[in-house]
Steps between C-alpha positions, in 0.01 A plus 500: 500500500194440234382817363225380302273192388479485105307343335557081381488406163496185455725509162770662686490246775441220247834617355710394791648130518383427822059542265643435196313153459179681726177517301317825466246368741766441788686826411184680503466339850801627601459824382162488700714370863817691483612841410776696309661693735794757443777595754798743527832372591495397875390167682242311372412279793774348771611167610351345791197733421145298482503410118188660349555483178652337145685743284592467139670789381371657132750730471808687706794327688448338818805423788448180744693484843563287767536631846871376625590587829476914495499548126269425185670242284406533128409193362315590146468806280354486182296711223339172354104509441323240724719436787302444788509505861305538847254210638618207276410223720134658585353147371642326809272716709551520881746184496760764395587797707404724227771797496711646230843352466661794378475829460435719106533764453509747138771692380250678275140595385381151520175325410390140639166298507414469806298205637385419836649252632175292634332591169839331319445220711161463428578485103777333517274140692255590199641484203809323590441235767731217379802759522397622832492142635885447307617832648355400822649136469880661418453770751414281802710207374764713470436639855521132634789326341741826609337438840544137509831573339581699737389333811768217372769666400462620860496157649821451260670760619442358859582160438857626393500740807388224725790258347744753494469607880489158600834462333599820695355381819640117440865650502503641874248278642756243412813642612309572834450133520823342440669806726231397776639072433905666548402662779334251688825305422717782581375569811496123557880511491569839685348354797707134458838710473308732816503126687837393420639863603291498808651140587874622519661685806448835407508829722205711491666778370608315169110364508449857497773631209338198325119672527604882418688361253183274346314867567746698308540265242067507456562915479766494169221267310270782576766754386652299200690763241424415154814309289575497176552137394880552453464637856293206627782279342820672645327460834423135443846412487633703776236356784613130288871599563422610878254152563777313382744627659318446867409128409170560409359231307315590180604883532387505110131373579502751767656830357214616273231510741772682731515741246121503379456604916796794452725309705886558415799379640529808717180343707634183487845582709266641760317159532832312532626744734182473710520102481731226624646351192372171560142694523561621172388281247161429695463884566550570100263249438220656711550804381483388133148374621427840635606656158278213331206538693488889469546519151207242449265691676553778324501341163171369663398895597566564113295199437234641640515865420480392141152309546373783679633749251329294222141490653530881547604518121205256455258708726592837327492356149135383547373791737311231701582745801406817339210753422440477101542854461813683659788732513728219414892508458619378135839343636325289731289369214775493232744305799211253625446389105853453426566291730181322444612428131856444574467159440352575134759776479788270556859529561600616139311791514606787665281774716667801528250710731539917476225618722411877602451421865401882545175440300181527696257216524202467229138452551441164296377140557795335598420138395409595145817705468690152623299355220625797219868474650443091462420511125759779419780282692359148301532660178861682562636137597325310229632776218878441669465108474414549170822700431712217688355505797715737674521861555377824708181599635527807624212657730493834546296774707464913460315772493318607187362878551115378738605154433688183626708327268544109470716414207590126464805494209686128360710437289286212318412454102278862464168541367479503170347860334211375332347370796582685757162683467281172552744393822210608705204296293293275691630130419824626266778292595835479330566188759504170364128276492432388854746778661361815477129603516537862377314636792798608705532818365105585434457429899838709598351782241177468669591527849751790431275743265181409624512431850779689604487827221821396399712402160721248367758622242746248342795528268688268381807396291693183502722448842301828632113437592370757721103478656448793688195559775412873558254471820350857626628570888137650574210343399188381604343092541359325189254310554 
């Protein structure tokens, strides 16, 4: 709180290196606009509050913060003479939302000049226009190329999502097709041997053994155990053995798709029991057809439920479906990107997923965390290929005291110390020229702190990189 205006003296200000090079006309000036004003340790003025004023402390020790999430993150202290703060960008007028960025604060008796902030404006198009118009130029320009970067680093990121589920997709739509082309041909067959059985002098009642045993045979697809492959290989050779010994031609062609449908030589005494022997062979045949046909349509079902389960992924990853802002679940989110970047991920990587399930939904913008878990992800698997291409990503959910933890940990090369504090820079990029715009993390940063009151942490060593997301379970929309 200020307890006083002082007087200005334009000496004392001149003696600062932010006047230094001032004449005593200007600092008179100053002197004239502003005012000295003293406060006692406690807030100075508070981010997001209208900014007012420039300050440029004289004398005392000032504390800047950041608001992160629930708590005040200190981002300066220092004693030095001439630090300033407050309405810095007041020369771009109303084309700036003009609010402070921080929050300062004084740890004791402090003095500042104090200078309005239209009033700094004001002198600051006077007697230094050609600045202005470069600050102006590097502020705006800045603004633009993050934005344009941005915007294409976006459509980047799609284009690989877009190839990469169509590689996803590609794989089931195709084994859809060429099960749909056997099964045509399949059933093609079953009803041939169906004519050549129908043609003999058979009693209804083996017609009938023949059909419940086509039924049955349909059920034990549906009911299949699962077989090791020694398993699967010991059973080959027994229904080879019994083919064989019934005269069945080609028992060996024959036997694994018995035993793909869970048929075992057990069933296969009941058919030739039920059967004539001469019946046999023709009977075996149609029910191999049966087993065939069965097991296509359901590698056809599988087919299908992968497409289906991919366009969900799709739909959730992208939120096309969804409100912007909403109670959202983080494992849906974390699963839908995964498997959107499993193509990127590859098969050399490992995801090893250890997920809270108990952990109650978050109020967030789902699409934009896609976008945070997106970058993390790209960054885990491009520090692993880097190490040899393989290794662990581990993702990992818990609570953290009011919060919901995301960490996302691999194995990859590390971070290196000395710039692990500029990881978050707009445009800094450790990525090779052409790979890497250095915006991954700025945008992840932004969309975590800002938008969602969250933080990032990160720690890092080589073959251990952790980036952690803290996101608040109560909070309220940003716009």
């Amino acid at each position: 709180m200020s307890e006083a205006c002082l007087p200005c003296e334009p000496a004392e200000i001149g003696s600062l290196f932010l006047f230094e090079k001032l004449t005593p006309e200007q600092l008179g000036r100053l002197c004239e606009a502003g005012r000295v004003e003293r406060y006692e340790p406690g807030p100075v003025y508070t981010e997001g509050d209208p900014a007012t004023c420039f300050y440029v402390m004289i004398e005392g020790t000032v504390v800047l913060s950041r608001r992160v999430g629930g708590d005040d993150v200190e981002v300066t202290r220092t004693s030095q003479r001439g630090v300033y703060a407050g309405s810095m960008q007041a020369y771009l007028g109303d084309r700036v939302r003009q609010v402070y960025n921080n929050s300062l604060r004084v740890t004791e008796p402090t003095r500042f000049f104090v200078l309005p902030a239209d009033t700094f404006a004001a002198i600051m198009q006077e007697w230094f226009p050609m600045a202005v118009h470069l600050l102006e130029g590097l502020f705006f320009g800045s603004k633009s190329t993050q934005q344009a970067i941005g915007q294409r680093e976006r459509l980047l990121a799609l284009g690989s999502l877009s190839a990469g589920l169509t590689h996803e997709l590609n794989n089931p739509a195709a084994a859809a097709v060429r099960a749909t082309e056997a099964l045509r041909e399949r059933v093609g067959k079953m009803r041939r041997k169906l004519g050549i059985i129908a043609q003999g002098t058979y009693s209804p009642e083996v017609m009938a053994n023949l059909i419940e045993m086509q039924e049955r045979t349909a059920e034990r697809v549906a009911k299949v155990p699962a077989l090791s492959p020694l398993e699967a290989s010991d059973r080959e050779d027994e229904l080879t053995d019994w083919l064989d010994d019934h005269g069945i031609p080609e028992g060996w062609r024959i036997a694994p798709t018995f035993v793909q449908a869970g048929v075992d030589a057990d069933w296969l005494d009941q058919v030739a029991a039920a059967v004539d022997e001469d019946i046999l062979p023709n009977a075996i045949g149609w029910l191999n057809y049966t087993a065939e046909t069965e097991l296509l349509m359901d590698e056809i079902k599988d087919s299908t439920a992968r497409i289906s389960h991919l366009v969900d992924a799709a739909k959730q990853y992208s939120q096309l479906d969804r409100a912007p802002f909403q109670n959202a679940d983080v494992h849906e989110l974390l699963d839908s990107t995964l498997l959107m970047l499993s193509g990127k991920i590859g098969s050399r990587i490992e995801v090893v997923k250890e997920y809270d399930r108990t952990l109650p939904k978050v109020p967030a913008y789902p699409a934009e965390l896609n976008q945070v878990w997106t970058n993390l992800v790209d960054n885990a698997v491009a520090a692993m290929r880097s190490a040899g291409g393989e290794g662990t990503l581990t993702v990992r959910t818990a609570r953290d005291n009011d919060s919901l933890l995301v960490e996302f940990r691999d194995t990859g090369i590390g971070i290196p110390a000395e710039i692990r504090e500029r990881i978050f820079d707009p445009f800094f990029t450790t990525k090779p020229v052409g790979e890497g715009t250095g915006l991954g993390l700025d945008i992840s940063w932004r969309i975590v702190v800002d938008k969602h009151h969250g933080s990032i942490q990160v720690s890092s060593e080589p073959g251990d990189t952790r980036f952690q997301v803290l996101l608040p379970l109560t909070t309220e929309e940003v716009s």
